[in-house]
Rosetta silent file (secondary structure, phi, psi, omega in degrees, C-alpha in Angstrom):
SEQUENCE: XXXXXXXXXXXXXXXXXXXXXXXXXXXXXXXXXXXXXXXXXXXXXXXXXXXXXXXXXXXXXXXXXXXXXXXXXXXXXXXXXXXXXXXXXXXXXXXXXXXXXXXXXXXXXXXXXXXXXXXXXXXXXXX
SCORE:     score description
SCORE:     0.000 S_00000001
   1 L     0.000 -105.439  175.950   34.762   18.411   45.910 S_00000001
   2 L   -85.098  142.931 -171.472   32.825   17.407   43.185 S_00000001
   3 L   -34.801  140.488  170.485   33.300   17.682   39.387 S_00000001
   4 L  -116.373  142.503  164.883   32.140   21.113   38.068 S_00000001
   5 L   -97.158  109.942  174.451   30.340   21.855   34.534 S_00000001
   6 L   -67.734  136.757  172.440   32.060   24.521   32.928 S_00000001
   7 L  -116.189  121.266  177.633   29.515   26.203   30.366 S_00000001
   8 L   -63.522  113.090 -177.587   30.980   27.910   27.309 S_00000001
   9 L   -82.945  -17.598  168.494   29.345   31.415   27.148 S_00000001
  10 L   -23.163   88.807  179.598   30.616   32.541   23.733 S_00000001
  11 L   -58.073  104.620  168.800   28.451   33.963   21.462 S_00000001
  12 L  -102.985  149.571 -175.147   28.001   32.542   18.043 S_00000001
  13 L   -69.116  137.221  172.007   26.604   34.551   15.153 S_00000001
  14 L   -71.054  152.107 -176.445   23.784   33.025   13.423 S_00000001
  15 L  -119.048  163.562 -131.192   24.506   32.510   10.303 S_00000001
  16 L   -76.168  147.068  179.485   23.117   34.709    7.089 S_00000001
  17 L   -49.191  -30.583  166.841   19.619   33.665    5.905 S_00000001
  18 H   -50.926  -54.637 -160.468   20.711   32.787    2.452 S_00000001
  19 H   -78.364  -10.829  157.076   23.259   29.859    3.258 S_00000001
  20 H   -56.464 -100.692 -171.771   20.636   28.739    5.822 S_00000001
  21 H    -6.675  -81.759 -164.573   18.013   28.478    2.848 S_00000001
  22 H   -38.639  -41.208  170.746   20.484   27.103    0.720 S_00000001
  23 H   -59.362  -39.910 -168.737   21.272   24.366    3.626 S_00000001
  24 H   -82.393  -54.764 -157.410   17.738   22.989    4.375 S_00000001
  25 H   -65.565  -41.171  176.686   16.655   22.880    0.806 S_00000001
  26 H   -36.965  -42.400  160.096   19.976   20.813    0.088 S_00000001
  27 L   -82.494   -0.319  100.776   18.874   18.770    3.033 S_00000001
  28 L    -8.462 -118.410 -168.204   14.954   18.617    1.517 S_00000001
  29 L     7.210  -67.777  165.517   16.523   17.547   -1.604 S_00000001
  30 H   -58.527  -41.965  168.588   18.433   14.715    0.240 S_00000001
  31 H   -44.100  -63.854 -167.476   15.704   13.692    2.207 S_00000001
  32 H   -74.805  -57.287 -173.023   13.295   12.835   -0.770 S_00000001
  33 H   -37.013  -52.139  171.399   16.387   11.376   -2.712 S_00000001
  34 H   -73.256  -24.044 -167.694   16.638    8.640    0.073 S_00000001
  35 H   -66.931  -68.691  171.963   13.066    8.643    0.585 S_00000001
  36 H   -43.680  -30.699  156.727   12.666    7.742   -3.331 S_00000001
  37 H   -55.234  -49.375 -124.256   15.665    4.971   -3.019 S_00000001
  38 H   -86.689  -62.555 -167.759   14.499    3.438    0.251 S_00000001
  39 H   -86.655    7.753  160.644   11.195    2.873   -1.577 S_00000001
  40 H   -62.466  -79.465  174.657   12.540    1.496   -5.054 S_00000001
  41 H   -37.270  -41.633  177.797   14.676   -1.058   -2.774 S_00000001
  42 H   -55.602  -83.839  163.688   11.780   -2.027   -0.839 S_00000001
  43 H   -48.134  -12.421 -174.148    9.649   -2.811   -4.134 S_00000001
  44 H   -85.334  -35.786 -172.980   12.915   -4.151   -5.790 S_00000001
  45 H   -59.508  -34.216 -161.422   13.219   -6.848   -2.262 S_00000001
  46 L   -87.914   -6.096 -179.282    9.663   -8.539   -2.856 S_00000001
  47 L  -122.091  167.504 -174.304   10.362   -9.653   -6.359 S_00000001
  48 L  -119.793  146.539 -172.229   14.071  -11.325   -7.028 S_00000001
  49 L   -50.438  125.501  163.637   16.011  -10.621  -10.389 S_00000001
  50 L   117.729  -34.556  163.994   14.535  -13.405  -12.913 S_00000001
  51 L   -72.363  -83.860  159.339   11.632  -14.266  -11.354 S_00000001
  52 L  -140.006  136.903  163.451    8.495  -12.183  -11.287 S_00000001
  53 L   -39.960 -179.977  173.359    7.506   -9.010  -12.169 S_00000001
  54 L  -106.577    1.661  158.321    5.975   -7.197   -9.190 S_00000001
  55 H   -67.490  -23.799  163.433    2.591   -7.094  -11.218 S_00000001
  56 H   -76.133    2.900  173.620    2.968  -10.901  -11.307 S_00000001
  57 H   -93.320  -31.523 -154.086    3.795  -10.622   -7.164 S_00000001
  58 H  -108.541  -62.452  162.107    0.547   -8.840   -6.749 S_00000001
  59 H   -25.209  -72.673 -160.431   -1.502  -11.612   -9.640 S_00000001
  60 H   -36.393  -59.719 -171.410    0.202  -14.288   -7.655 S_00000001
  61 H   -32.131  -49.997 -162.015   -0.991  -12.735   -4.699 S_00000001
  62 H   -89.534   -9.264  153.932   -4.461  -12.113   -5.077 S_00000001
  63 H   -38.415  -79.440 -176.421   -4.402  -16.012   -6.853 S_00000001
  64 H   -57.765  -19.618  174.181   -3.766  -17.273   -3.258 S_00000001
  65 H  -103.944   18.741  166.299   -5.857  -15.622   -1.149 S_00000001
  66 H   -90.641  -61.683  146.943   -8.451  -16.791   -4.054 S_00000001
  67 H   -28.887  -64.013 -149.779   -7.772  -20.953   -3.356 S_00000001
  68 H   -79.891  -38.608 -175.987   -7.808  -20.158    0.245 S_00000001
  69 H   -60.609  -60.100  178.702  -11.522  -18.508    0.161 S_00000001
  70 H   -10.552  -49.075 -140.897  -12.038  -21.416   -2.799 S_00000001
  71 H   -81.518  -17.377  171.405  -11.244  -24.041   -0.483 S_00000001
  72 H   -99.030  -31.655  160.885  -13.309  -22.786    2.807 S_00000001
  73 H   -83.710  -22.164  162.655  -16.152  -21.924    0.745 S_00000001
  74 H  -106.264    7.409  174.946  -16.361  -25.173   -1.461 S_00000001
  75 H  -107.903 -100.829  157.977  -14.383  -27.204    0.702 S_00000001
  76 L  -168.196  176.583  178.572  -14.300  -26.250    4.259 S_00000001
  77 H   -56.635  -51.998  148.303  -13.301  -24.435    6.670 S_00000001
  78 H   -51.946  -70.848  154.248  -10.918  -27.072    7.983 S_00000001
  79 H    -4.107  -82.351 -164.781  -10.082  -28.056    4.932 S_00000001
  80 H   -68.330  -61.090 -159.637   -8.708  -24.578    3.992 S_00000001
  81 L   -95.066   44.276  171.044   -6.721  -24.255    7.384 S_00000001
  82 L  -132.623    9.054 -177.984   -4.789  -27.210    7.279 S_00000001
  83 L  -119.712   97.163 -170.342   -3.902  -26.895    3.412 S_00000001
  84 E   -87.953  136.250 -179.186   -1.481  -24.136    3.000 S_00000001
  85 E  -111.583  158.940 -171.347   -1.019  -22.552   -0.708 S_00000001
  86 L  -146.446  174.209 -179.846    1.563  -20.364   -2.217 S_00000001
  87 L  -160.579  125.495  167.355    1.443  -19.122   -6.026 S_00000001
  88 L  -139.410   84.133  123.611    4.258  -18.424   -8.082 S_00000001
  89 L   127.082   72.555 -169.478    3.634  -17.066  -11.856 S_00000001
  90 L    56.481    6.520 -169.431    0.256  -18.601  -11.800 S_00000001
  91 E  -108.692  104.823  154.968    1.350  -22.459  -10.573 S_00000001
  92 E   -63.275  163.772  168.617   -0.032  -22.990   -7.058 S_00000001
  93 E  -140.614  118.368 -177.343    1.532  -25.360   -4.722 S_00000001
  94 E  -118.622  151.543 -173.716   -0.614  -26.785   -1.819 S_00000001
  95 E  -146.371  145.398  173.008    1.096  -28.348    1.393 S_00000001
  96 L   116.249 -157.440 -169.341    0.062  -29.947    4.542 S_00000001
  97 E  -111.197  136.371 -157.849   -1.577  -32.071    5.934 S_00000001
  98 E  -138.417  150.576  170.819   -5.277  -34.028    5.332 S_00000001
  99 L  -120.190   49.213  169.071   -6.672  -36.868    6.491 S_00000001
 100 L  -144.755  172.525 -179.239   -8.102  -38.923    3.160 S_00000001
 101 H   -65.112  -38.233 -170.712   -6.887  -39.031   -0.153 S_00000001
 102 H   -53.254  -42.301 -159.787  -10.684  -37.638   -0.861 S_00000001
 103 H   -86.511  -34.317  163.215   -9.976  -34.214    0.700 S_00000001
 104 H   -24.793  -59.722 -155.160   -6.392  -34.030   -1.209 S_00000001
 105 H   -77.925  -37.542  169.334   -7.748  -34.838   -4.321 S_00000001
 106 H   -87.677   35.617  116.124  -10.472  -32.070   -3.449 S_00000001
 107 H   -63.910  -78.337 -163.129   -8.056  -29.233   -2.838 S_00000001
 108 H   -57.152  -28.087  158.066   -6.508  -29.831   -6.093 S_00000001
 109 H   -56.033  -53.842  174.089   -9.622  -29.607   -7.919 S_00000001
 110 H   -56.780  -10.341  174.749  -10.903  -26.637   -6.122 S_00000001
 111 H   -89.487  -53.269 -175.954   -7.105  -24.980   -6.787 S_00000001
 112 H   -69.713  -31.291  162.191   -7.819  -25.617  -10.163 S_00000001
 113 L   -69.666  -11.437  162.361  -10.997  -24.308  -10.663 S_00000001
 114 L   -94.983  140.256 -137.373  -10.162  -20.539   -9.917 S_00000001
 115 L   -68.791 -175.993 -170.362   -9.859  -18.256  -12.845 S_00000001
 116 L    54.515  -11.623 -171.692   -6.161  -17.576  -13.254 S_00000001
 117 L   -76.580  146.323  171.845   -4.585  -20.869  -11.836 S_00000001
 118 L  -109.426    0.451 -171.697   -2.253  -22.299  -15.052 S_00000001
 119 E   174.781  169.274 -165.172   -1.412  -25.110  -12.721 S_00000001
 120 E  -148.238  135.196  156.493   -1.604  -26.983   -9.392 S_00000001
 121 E  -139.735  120.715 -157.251    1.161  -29.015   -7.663 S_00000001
 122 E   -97.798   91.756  168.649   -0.378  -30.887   -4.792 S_00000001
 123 L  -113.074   23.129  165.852    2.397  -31.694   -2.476 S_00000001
 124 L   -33.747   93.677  153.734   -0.801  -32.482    0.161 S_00000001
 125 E   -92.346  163.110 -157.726    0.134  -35.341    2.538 S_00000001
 126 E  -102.854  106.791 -166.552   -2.187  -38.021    3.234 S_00000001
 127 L  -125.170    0.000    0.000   -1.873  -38.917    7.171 S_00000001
């Protein structure tokens, strides 16, 4: 009638407690080796050869989330969420869109005015 499941009944010997030992720590061992790659590669992905250190990834960082409080506390709130910033090895770059020349020109001051900026390039359009 229907298909039957054969089960193998065979008895295998466990095998002696040394080469078990010897197996898991070898597998430990491997584990943390890839653990310790995986996160080298990880920290190696966010910065690119040539570019920035990752203490100058983390600088940049805390740059940019500096402009954007900058620009909603001396600008505005608007202000800050229509003018998006980036930072790369102390040079901000602000993009979108505003609509006077006035509030442009006041992003780029206010980018400039927080400690750490070396530079501002205001690619703001004017709509």
């Amino acid at each position: 009638m229907g298909h039957s499941i054969r089960e193998n009944h065979t008895h295998v010997a466990p095998r002696p407690l040394a080469k078990r030992t010897r197996h898991h720590a070898t597998r430990a061992a491997l584990a943390a080796f890839l653990s310790v790659g995986a996160v080298g590669f990880v920290a190696g992905c966010s910065v690119t050869s040539g570019q920035e250190t990752s203490g100058q990834y983390v600088d940049d960082a805390t740059l940019t989330t500096k402009v954007k409080s900058a620009l909603a506390s001396e600008g505005s709130v608007t202000l800050a969420n229509k003018v998006g910033v980036e930072t790369g090895k102390g040079v901000v770059q602000l993009s979108g869109f505003v609509s006077s020349s006035t509030d442009r020109a006041k992003a780029e001051d206010i980018a400039m005015s927080v400690e750490g900026v070396r530079g501002v390039k205001n690619d703001i359009v004017v709509q």
